[in-house]
Each structure stands twice: as C-alpha cells, then as structure tokens.
Z-matrix of the N, CA and C atoms (Angstrom, degrees):
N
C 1 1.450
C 2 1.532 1 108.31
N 3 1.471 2 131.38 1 128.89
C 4 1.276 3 148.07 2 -157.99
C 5 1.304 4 106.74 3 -109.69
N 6 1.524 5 138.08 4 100.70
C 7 1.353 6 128.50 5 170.94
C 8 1.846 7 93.60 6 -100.35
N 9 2.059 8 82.51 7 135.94
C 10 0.861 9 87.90 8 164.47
C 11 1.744 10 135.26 9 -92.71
N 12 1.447 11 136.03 10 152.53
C 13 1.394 12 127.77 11 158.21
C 14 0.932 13 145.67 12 -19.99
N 15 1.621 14 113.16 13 -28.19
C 16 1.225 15 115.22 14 177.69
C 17 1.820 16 103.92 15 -90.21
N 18 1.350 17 102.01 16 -22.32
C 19 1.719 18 107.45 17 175.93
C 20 1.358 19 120.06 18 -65.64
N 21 1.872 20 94.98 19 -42.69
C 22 1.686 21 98.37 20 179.13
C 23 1.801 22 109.42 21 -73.06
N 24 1.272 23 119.59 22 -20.04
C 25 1.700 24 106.06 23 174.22
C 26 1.459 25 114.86 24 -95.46
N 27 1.433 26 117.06 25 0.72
C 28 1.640 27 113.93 26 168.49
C 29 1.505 28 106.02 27 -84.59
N 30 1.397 29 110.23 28 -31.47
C 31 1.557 30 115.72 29 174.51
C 32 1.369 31 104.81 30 -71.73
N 33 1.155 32 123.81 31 -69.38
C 34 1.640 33 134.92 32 172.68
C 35 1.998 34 107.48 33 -25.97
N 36 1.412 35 119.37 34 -33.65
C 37 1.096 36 125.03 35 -179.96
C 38 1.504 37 122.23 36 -85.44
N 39 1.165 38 99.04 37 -55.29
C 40 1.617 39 115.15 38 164.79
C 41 1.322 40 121.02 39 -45.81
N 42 1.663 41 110.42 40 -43.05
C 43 1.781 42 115.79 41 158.02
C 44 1.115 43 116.21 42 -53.16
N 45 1.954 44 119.77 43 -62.37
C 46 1.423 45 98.33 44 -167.37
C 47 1.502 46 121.93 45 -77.70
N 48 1.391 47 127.48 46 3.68
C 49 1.430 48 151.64 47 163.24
C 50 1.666 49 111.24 48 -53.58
N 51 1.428 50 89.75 49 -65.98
C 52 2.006 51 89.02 50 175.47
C 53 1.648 52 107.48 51 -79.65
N 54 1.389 53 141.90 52 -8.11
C 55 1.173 54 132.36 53 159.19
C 56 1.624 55 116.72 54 -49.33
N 57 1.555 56 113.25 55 -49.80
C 58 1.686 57 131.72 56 -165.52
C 59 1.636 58 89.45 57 -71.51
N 60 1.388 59 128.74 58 8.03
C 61 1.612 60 119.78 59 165.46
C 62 1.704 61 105.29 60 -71.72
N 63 1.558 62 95.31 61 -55.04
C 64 1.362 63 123.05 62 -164.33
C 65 2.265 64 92.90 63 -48.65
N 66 1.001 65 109.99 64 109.45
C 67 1.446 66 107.53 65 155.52
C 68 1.294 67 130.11 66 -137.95
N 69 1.439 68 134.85 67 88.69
C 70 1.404 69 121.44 68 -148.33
C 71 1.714 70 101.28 69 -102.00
N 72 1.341 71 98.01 70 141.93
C 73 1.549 72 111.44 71 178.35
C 74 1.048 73 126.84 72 -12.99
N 75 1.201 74 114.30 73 129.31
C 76 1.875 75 136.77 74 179.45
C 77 1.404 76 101.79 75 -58.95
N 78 1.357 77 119.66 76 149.34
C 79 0.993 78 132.68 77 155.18
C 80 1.738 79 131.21 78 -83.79
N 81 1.625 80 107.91 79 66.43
C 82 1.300 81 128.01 80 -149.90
C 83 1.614 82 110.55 81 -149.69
N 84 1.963 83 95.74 82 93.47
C 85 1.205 84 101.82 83 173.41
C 86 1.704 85 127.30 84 -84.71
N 87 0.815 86 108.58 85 120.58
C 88 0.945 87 122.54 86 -167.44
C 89 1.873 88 124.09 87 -76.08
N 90 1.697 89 89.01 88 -58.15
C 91 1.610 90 86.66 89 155.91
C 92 1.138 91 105.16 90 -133.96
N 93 1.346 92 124.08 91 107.70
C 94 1.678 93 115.97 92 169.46
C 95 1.836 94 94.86 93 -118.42
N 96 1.700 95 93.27 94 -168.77
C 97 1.444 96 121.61 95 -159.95
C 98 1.342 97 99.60 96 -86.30
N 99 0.910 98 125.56 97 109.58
C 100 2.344 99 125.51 98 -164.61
C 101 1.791 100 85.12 99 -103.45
N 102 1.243 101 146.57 100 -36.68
C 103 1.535 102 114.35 101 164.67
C 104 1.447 103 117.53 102 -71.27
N 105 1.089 104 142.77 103 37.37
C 106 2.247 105 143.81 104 133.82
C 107 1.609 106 90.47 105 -88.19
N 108 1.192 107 128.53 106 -29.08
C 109 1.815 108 116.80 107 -161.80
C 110 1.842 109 97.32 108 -55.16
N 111 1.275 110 88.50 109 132.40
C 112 2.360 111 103.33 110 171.13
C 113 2.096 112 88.01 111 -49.15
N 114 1.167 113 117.23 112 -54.86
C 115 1.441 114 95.17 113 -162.34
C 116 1.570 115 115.89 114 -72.82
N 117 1.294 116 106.68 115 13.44
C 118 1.992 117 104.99 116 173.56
C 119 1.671 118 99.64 117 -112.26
N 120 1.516 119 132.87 118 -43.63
C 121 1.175 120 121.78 119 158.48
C 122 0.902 121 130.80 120 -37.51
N 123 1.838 122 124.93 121 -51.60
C 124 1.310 123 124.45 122 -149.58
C 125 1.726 124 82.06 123 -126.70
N 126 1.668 125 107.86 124 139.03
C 127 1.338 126 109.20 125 166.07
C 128 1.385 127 130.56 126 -77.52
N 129 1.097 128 123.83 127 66.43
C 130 1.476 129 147.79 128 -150.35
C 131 1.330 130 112.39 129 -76.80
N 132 1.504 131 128.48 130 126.21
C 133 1.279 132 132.03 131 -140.70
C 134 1.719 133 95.59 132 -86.88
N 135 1.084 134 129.52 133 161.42
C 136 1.740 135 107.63 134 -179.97
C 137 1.506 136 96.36 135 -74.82
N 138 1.784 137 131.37 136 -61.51
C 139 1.152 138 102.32 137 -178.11
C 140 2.016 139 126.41 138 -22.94
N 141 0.937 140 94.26 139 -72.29
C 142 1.459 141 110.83 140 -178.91
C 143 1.848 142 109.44 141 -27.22
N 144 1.635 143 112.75 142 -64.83
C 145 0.941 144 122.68 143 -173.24
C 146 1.778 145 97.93 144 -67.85
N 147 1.521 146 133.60 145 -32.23
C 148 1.479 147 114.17 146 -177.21
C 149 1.443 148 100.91 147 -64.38
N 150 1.044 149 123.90 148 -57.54
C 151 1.986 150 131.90 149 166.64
C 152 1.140 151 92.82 150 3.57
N 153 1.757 152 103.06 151 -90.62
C 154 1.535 153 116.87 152 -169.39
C 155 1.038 154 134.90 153 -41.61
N 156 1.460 155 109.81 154 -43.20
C 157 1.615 156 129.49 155 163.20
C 158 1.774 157 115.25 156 -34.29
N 159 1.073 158 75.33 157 -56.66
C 160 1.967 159 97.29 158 -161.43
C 161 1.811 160 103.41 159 -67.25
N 162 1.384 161 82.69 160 -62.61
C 163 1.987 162 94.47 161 -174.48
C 164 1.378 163 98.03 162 -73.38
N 165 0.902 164 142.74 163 -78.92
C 166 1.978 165 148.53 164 -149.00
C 167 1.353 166 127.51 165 -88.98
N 168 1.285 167 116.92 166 -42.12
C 169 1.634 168 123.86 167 178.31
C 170 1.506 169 109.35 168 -58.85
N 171 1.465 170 120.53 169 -31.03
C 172 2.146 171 102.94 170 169.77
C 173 1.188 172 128.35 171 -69.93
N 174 1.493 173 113.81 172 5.54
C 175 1.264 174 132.35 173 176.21
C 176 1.486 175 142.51 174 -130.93
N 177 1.574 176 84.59 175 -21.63
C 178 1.621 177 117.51 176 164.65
C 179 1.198 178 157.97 177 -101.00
N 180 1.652 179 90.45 178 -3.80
C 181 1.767 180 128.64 179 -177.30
C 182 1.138 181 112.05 180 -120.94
N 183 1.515 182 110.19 181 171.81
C 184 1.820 183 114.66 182 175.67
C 185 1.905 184 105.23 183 -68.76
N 186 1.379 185 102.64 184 -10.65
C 187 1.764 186 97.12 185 -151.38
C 188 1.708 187 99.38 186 -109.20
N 189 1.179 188 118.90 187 111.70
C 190 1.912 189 104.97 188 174.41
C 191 1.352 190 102.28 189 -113.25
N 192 1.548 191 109.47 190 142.45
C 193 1.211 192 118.80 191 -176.83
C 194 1.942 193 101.48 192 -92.52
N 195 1.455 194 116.84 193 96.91
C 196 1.530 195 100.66 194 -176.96
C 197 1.681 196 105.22 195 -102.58
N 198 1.800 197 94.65 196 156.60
C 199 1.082 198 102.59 197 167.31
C 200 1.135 199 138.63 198 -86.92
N 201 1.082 200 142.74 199 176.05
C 202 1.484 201 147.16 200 -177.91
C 203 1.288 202 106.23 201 -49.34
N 204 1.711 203 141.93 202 -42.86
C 205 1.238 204 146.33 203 158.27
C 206 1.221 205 109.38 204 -40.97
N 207 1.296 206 131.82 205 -40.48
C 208 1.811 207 132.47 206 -177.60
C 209 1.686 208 109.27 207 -62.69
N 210 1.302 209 105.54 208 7.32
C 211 1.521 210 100.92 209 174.61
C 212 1.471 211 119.20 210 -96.14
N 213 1.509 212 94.83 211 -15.78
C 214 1.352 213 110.16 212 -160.08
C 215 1.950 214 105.24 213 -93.89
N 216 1.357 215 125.67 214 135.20
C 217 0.889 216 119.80 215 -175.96
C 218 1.846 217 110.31 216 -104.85
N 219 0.792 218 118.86 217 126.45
C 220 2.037 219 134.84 218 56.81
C 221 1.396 220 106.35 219 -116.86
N 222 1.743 221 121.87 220 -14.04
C 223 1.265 222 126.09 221 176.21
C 224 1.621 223 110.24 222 -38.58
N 225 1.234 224 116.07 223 -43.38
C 226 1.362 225 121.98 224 -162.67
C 227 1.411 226 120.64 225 -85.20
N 228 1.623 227 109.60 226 -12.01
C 229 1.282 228 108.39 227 172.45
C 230 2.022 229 98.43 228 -108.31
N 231 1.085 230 111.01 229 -13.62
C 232 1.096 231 86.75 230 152.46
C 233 2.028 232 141.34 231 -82.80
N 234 0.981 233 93.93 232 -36.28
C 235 1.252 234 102.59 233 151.23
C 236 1.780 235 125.23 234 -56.49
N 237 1.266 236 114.87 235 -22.00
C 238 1.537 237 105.77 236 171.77
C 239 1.656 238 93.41 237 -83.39
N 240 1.206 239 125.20 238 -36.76
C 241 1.709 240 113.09 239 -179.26
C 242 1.426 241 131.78 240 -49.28
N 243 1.666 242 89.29 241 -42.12
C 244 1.334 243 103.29 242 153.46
C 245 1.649 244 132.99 243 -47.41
N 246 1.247 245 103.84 244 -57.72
C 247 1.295 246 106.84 245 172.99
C 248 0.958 247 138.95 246 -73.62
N 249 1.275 248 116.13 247 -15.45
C 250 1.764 249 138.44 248 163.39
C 251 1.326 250 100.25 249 -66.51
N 252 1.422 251 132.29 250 -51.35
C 253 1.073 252 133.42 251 -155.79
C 254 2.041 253 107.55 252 -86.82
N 255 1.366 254 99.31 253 -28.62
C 256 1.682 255 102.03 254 172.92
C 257 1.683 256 106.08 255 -75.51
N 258 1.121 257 117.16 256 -30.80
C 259 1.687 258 109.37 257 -163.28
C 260 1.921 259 100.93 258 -88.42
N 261 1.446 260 85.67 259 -33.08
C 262 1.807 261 86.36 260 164.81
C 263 1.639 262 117.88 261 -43.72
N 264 1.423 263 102.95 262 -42.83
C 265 1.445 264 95.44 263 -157.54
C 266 1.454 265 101.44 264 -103.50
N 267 1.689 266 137.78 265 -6.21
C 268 1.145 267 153.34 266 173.80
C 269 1.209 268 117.02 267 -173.35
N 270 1.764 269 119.58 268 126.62
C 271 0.796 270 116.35 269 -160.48
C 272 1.900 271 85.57 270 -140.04
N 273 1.580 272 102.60 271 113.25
C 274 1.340 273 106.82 272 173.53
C 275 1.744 274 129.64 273 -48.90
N 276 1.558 275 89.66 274 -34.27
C 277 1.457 276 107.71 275 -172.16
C 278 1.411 277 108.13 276 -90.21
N 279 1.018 278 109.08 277 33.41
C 280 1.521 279 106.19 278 -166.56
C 281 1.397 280 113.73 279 -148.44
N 282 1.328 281 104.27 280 -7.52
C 283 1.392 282 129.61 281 -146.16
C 284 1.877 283 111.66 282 -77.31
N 285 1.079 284 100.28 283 -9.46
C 286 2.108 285 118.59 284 -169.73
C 287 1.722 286 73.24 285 -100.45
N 288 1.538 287 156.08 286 -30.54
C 289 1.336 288 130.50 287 -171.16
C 290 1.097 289 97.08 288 -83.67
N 291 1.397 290 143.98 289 -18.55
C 292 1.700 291 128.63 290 -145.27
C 293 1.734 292 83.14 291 -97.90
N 294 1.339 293 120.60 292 157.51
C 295 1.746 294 147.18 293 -156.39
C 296 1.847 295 73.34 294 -85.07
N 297 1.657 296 108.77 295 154.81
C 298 1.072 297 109.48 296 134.33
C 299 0.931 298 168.55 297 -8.80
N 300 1.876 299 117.39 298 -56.75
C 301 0.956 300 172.58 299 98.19
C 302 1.669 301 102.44 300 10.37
N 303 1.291 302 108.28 301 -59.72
C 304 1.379 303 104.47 302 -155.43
C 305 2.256 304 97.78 303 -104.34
N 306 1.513 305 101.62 304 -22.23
C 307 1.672 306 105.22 305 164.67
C 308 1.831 307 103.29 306 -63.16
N 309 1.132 308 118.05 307 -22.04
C 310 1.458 309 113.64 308 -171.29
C 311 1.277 310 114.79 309 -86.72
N 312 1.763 311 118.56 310 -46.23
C 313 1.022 312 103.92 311 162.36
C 314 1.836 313 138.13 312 -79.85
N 315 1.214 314 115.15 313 1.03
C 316 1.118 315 135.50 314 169.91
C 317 1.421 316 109.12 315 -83.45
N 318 1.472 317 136.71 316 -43.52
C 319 1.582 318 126.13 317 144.10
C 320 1.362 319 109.82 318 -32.57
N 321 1.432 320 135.42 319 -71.95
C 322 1.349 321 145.51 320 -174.17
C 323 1.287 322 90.05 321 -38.77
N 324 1.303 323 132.08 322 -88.44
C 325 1.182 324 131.56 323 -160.25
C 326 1.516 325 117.35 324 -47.95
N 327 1.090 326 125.34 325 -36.70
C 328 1.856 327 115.32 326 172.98
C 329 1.422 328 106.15 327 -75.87
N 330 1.433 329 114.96 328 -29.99
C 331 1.748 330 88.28 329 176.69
C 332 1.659 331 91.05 330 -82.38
N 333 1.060 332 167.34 331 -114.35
C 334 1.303 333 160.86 332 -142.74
C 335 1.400 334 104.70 333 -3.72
N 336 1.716 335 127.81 334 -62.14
C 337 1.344 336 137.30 335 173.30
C 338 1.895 337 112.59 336 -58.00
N 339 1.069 338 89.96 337 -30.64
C 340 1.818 339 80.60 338 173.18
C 341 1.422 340 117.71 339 -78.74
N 342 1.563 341 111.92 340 -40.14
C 343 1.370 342 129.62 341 178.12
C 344 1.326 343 121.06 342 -49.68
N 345 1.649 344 104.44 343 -37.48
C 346 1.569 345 121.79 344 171.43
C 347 0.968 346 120.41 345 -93.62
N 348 1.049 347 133.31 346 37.16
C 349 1.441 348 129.35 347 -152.30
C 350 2.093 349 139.09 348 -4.38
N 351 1.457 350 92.03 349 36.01
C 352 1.547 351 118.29 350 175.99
C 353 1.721 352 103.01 351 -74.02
N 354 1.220 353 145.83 352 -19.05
C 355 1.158 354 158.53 353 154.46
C 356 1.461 355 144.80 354 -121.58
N 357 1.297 356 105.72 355 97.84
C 358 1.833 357 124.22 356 67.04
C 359 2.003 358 77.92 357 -119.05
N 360 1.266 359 93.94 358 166.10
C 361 1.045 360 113.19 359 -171.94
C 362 1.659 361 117.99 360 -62.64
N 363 0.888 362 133.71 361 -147.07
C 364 1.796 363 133.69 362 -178.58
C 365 1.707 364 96.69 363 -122.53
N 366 1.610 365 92.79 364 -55.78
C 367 1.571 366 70.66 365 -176.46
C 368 1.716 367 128.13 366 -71.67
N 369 0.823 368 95.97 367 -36.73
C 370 1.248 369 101.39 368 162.97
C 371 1.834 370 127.96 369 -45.02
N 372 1.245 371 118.85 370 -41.74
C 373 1.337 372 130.53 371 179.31
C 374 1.662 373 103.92 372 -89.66
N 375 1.456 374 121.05 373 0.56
C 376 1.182 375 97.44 374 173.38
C 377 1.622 376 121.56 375 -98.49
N 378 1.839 377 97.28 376 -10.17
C 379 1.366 378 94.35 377 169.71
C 380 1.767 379 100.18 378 -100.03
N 381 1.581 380 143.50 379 -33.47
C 382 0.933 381 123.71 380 179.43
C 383 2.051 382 116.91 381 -112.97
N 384 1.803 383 86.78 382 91.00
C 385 1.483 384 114.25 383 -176.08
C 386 1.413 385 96.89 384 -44.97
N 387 1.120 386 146.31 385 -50.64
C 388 1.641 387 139.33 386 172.96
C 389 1.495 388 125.86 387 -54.04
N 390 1.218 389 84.30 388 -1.57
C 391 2.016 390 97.08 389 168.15
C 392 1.396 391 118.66 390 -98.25
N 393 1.404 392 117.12 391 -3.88
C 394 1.347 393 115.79 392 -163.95
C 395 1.517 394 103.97 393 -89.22
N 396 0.728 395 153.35 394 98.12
C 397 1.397 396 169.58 395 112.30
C 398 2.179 397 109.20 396 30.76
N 399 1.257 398 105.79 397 103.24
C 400 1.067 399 99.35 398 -164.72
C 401 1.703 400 106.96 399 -109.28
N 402 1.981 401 128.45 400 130.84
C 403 1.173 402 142.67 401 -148.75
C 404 1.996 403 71.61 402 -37.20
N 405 1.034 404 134.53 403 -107.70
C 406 1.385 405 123.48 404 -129.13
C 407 1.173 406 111.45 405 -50.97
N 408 1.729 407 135.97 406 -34.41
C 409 1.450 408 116.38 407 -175.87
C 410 1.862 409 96.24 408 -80.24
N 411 1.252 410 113.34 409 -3.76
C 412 1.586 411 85.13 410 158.84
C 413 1.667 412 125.10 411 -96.28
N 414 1.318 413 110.14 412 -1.73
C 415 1.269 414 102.09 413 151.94
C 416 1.408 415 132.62 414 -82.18
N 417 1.612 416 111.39 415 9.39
C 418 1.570 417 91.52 416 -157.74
C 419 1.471 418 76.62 417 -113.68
N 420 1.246 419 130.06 418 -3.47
C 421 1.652 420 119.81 419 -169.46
C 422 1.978 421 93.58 420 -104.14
N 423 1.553 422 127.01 421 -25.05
C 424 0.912 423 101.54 422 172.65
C 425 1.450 424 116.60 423 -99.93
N 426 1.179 425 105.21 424 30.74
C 427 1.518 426 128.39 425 -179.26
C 428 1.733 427 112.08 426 -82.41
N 429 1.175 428 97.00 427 -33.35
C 430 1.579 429 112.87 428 -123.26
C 431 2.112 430 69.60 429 -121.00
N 432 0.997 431 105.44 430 -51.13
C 433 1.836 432 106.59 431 -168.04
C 434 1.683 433 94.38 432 -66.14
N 435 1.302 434 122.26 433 -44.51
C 436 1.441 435 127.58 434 -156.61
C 437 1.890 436 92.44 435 -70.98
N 438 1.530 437 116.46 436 -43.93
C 439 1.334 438 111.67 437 -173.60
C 440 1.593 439 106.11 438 -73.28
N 441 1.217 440 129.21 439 -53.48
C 442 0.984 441 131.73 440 156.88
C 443 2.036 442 120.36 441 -18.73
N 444 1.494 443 95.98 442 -59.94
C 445 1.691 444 100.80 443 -172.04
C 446 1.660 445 99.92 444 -68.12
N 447 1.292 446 119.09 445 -38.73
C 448 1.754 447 118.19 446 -170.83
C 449 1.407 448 97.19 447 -65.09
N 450 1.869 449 136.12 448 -5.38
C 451 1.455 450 118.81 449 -159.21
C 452 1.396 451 90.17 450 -123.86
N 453 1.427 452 113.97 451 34.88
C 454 1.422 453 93.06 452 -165.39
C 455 1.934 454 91.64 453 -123.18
C-alpha cells in the first residue's frame, strides 16, 4: 500500500493543528506571597535585581514573561519543561521558605552556574539575546552574592 505525500502532509498538518488545542497553564502568579521573593530577603542592589529579572526569573519564578512563539505547540510544552524543571531546582519566589542552609547553598550554586557558564541556559539565550549575561554584569551579581554569603 503506497501513501502518497501529499496525504502524509495533510495528515502531518491536521496533527500539528489539533496539538495548538492542547495549551496548559501559564506560569503566572497572580496573587502570591511577595515577602519569600530573594528581592525582600536580600537587600538587592537594583542593578543586581535587573540581572535577575532579565536572565533568571522566566524560569525561576512564579511569573514568565512568554512570547508570541509560546503559543505555538510543541514549543510550548517544551518550554513548560523547562520551567518546571528551573523552579524545581530554584525558585526566586519562594526563596524566604527554603532553610538557611539550603539559601546558602543555592547562592553557591548560581555563582558556580554563572562562573561556568551553565546559566541562563544556551537554549534559552539563543532566542532571548538580553539574557545572556555579559563578563561585567556577571561580575557584579557574583559580586554582590559572595558579599552577601560572607554576611550571612
């Protein structure tokens, strides 16, 4: 039995057509608790906090700023994996619940991840060029965490 090309891309279309139904919830808090937020704990310089803003919070907070591509599916469920998977492991907005203990080593860990350049991620910075983290604003954020961790 011979399918033809033009059958396999009307089918091929019709799939990714009923996928763009599928849209599962934004990552958009709406009302949460703003004393756990890193910028009410820690007196966070605004440079510092625009950094964070820009590079870390679409992946690291309750709130993502998406683009017009986030409508589009499979983009959009990959991008929620993403974000499930960044707030799992730090979650800015959340950040006044985590122990001491665990705010300290999670400082450690973003300057280690900035140092290596493992954060913000690649894919991510290759579509949003204003995330990429440039040698001086990464010194001034692991500037700013290291003085911070010695006062703590």
């Amino acid at each position: 039995m011979k399918i033809s090309i033009k059958r396999i891309a009307v089918i091929s279309l019709i799939l990714f057509l009923l996928m763009q139904l599928y849209q599962p919830a934004r990552n958009l808090a709406y009302e949460q608790d703003l004393t756990a937020n890193f910028t009410k704990v820690y007196n966070v310089p605004k440079n510092v906090k625009t950094i964070l803003r820009t590079s870390c919070y679409d992946c690291h907070s309750n709130n993502t700023n998406y683009p017009w591509y986030s409508y589009i599916q499979p983009v959009r469920m990959l991008m929620d994996s993403h974000i499930k998977k960044g707030k799992k492991n730090l979650n800015f907005n959340e950040w006044g619940n985590y122990s001491s203990r665990k705010q300290q080593n999670k400082l450690d860990r973003i300057v280690k991840q900035i140092k290596s350049d493992e954060m913000p991620l690649a894919s991510y910075t290759l579509i949003h060029k204003n995330a990429i983290l440039t040698p001086t604003q990464k010194k001034e954020v692991i500037n700013w965490i290291q003085k911070t961790t010695d006062s703590l």
